[in-house]
C-alpha positions as CSV (number, residue, x, y, z in Angstrom):
1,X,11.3,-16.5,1.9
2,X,7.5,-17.3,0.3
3,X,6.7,-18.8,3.7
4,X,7.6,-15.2,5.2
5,X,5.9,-13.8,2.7
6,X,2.4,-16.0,3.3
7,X,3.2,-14.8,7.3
8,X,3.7,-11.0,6.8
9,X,1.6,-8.6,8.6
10,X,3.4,-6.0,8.5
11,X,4.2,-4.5,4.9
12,X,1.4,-3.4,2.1
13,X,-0.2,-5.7,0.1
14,X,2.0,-4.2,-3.2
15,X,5.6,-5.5,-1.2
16,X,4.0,-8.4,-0.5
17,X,3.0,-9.4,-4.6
18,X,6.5,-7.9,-5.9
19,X,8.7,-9.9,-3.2
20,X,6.3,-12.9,-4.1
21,X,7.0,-12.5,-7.7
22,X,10.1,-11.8,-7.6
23,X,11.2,-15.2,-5.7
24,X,8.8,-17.1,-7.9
25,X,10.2,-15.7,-11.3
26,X,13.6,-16.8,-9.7
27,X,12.8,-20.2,-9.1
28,X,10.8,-20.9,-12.4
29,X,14.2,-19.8,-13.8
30,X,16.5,-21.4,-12.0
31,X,14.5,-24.5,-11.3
32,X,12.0,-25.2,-14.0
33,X,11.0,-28.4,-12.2
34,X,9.3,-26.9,-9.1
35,X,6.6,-25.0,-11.2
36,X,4.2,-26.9,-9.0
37,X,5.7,-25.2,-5.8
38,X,5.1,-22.0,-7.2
39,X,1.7,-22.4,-8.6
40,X,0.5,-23.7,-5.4
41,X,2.3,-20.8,-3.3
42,X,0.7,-18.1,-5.6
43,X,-3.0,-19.8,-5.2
44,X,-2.1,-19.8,-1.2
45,X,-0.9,-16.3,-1.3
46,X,-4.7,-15.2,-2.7
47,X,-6.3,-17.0,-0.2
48,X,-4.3,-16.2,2.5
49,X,-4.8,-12.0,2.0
50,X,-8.5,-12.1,0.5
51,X,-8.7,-7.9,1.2
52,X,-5.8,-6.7,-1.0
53,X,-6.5,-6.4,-4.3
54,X,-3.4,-6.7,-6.0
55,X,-3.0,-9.8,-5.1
56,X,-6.4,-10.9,-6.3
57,X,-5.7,-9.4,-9.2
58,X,-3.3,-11.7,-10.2
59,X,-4.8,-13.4,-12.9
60,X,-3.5,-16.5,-12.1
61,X,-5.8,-18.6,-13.8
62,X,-5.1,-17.2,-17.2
63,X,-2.2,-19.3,-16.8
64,X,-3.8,-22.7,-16.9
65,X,-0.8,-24.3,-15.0
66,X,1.9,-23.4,-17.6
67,X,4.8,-22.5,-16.6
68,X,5.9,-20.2,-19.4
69,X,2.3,-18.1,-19.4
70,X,3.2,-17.8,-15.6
71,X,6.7,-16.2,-16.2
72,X,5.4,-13.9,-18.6
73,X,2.6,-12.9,-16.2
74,X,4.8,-12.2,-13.6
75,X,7.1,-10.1,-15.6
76,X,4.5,-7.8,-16.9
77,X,2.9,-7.7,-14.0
78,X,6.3,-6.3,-12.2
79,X,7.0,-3.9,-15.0
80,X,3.5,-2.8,-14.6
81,X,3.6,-1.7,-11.4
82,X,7.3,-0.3,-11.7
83,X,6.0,2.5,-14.7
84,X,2.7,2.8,-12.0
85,X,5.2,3.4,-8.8
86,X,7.1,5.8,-10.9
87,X,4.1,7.8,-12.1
88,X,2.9,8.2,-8.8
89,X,6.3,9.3,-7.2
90,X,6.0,12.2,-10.0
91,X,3.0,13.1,-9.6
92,X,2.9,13.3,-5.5
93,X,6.6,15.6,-6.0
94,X,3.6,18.4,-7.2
95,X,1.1,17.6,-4.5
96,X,3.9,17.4,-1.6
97,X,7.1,18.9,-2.3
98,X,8.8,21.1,0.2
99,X,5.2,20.6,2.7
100,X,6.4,21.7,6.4
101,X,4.9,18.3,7.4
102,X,3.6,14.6,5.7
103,X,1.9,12.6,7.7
104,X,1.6,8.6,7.6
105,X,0.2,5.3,8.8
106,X,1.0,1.9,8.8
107,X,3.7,0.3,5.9
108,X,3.4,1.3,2.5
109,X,6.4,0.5,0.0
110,X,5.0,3.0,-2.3
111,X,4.8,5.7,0.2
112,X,7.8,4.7,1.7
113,X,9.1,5.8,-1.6
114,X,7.5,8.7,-1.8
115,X,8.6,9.9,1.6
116,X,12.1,9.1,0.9
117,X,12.4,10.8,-2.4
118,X,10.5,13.4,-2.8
119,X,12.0,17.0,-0.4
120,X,10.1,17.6,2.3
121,X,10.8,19.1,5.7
122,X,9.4,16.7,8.2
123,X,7.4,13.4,7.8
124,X,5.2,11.8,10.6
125,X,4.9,8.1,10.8
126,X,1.9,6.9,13.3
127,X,2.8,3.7,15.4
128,X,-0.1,2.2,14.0
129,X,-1.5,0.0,16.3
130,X,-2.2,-2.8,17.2
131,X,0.2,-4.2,14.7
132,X,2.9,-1.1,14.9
133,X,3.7,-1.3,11.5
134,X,4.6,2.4,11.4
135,X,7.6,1.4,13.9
136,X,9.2,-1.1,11.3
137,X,8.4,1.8,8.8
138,X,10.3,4.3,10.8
139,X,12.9,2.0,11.1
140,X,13.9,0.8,7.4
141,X,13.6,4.6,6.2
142,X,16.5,6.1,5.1
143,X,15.7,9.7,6.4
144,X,16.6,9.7,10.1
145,X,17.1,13.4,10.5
146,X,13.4,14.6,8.9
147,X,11.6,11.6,10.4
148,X,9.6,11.3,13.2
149,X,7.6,8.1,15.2
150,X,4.7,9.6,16.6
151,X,1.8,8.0,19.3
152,X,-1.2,7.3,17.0
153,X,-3.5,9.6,19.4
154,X,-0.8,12.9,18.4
155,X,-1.5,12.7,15.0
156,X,-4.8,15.2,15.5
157,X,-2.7,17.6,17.8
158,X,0.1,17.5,14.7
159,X,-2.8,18.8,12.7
160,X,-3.9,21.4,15.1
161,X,-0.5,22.9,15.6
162,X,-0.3,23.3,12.0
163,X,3.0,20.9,12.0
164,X,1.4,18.5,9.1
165,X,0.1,20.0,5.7
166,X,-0.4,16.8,3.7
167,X,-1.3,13.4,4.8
168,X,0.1,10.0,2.4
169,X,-1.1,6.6,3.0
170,X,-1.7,3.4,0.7
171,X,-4.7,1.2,0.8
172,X,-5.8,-2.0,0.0
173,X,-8.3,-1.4,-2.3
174,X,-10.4,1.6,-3.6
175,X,-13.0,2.5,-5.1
176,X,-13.2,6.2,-6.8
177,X,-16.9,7.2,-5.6
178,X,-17.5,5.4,-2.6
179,X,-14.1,5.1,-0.4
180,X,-11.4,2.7,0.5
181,X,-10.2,0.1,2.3
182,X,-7.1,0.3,5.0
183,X,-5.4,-0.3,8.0
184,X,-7.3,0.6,10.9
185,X,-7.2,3.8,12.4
186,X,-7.2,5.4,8.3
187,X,-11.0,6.5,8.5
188,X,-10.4,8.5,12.4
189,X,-6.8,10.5,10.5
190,X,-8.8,11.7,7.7
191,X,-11.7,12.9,9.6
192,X,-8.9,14.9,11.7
193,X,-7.2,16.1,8.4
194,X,-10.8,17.1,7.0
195,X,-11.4,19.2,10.4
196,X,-8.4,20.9,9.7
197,X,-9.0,21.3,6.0
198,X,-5.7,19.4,5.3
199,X,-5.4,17.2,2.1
200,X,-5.4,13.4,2.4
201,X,-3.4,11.2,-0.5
202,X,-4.1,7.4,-1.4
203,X,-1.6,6.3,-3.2
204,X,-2.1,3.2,-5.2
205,X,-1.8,0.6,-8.1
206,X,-4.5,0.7,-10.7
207,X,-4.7,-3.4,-10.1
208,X,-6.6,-1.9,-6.5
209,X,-9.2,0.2,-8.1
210,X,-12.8,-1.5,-7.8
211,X,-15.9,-1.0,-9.6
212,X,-17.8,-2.6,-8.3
213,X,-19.7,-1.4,-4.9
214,X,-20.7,-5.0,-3.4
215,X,-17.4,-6.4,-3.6
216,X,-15.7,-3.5,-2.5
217,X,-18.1,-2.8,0.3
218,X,-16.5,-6.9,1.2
219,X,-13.6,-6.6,3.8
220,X,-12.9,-9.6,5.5
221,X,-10.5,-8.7,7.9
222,X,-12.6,-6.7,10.1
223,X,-10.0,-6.5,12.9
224,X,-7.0,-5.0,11.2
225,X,-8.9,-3.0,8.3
226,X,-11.8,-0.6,8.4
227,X,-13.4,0.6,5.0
228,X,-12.9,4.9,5.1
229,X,-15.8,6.3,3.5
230,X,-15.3,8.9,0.8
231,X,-14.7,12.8,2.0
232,X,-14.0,16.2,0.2
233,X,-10.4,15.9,1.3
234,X,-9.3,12.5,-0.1
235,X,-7.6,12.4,-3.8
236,X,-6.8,9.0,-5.4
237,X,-3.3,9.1,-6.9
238,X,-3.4,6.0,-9.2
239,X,-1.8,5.3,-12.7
240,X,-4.9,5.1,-15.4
């Protein structure tokens, strides 16, 4: 499972630190002895996805190699972003309930949530290539009859027919004044939604805000993720 993890490609950088946690907290418990393992995947895991914030904001090294410090970490840290997810899901039920359309790219757990929750009469998931997250998306969510897998190139027609009235996506990191940071392919659907004077929500963990311009304006991953420069039309959901 934490080799999967170190491999994934597909889901948000907020699975990937809870599924991470969650097997690590499970084998501190259960096998005390192998603390090294775990230290040593959690220090990989940060190098391996240098972009998402979350998972650099894992203080790891407040820790200092003990075992106990690291269980407690990990605990709060879960139970953080559990009261965070759960704030957020309230909140968007204002922004999006009942909307005659959401649209959506890539793999968010948090908007995966969102969607699957909150009424709504039709969501659009973008393929979301090159990677086609959105298709694994469409396929784990649990609302078959409302959900659609759309071409990434429909998703400015959607808006021009007037079928989407709210777009939801997740980032990896973002920063209040200047933008964020997300799958590529982001920065083109809110210039679309901004033609059409339709809203764009960024959903995200407080442990993904930055400050501080230089590092956020730092994306390593220049292939998969593009940095989306502020507009009128994108709001920042996050848990203060």
């Amino acid at each position: 499972m934490l080799k999967d993890l170190i491999e994934d490609r597909i889901h948000g950088s907020q699975y990937i630190l809870v599924k991470s946690l969650e097997e690590c907290a499970s084998l501190l418990l259960l096998h005390p002895d192998r603390s090294d393992e775990v230290f040593k995947f959690l220090f990989k895991l940060k190098e391996t996805f240098p972009d998402m914030e979350i998972i650099q904001n894992f203080n790891l090294e407040y820790t200092k190699g003990d075992a106990s410090k690291l269980l407690r970490l990990i605990q709060m840290t879960l139970s953080m972003i559990l009261t965070e997810n759960n704030w957020i899901e309230g909140e968007m039920e204002k922004y999006i309930k009942n909307a005659r359309g959401v649209l959506t790219i890539s793999y968010s757990q948090t908007v995966k949530s969102i969607l699957e929750k909150v009424p709504i009469m039709n969501i659009y998931i973008m393929k979301s290539a090159p990677g086609n997250e959105g298709v694994t998306l469409y396929n784990d969510m649990i609302t078959p009859n409302k959900t659609h897998l759309v071409e990434d190139n429909e998703a400015e027609l959607l808006m021009k027919r007037h079928k989407v009235s709210a777009v939801v996506m997740g980032c990896d990191k973002f920063h209040t004044k200047l933008g964020f940071v997300n799958k590529i392919g982001s920065g083109l659907v809110v210039k679309f939604a901004e033609e059409n004077s339709i809203p764009v929500y960024v959903v995200a963990s407080n442990l993904k805000h930055v400050v501080d311009d230089l590092h956020f304006l730092n994306v390593s991953d220049k292939e998969n993720l593009e940095l989306v420069t502020i507009s009128n039309n994108i709001h920042f959901i996050y848990y203060e």
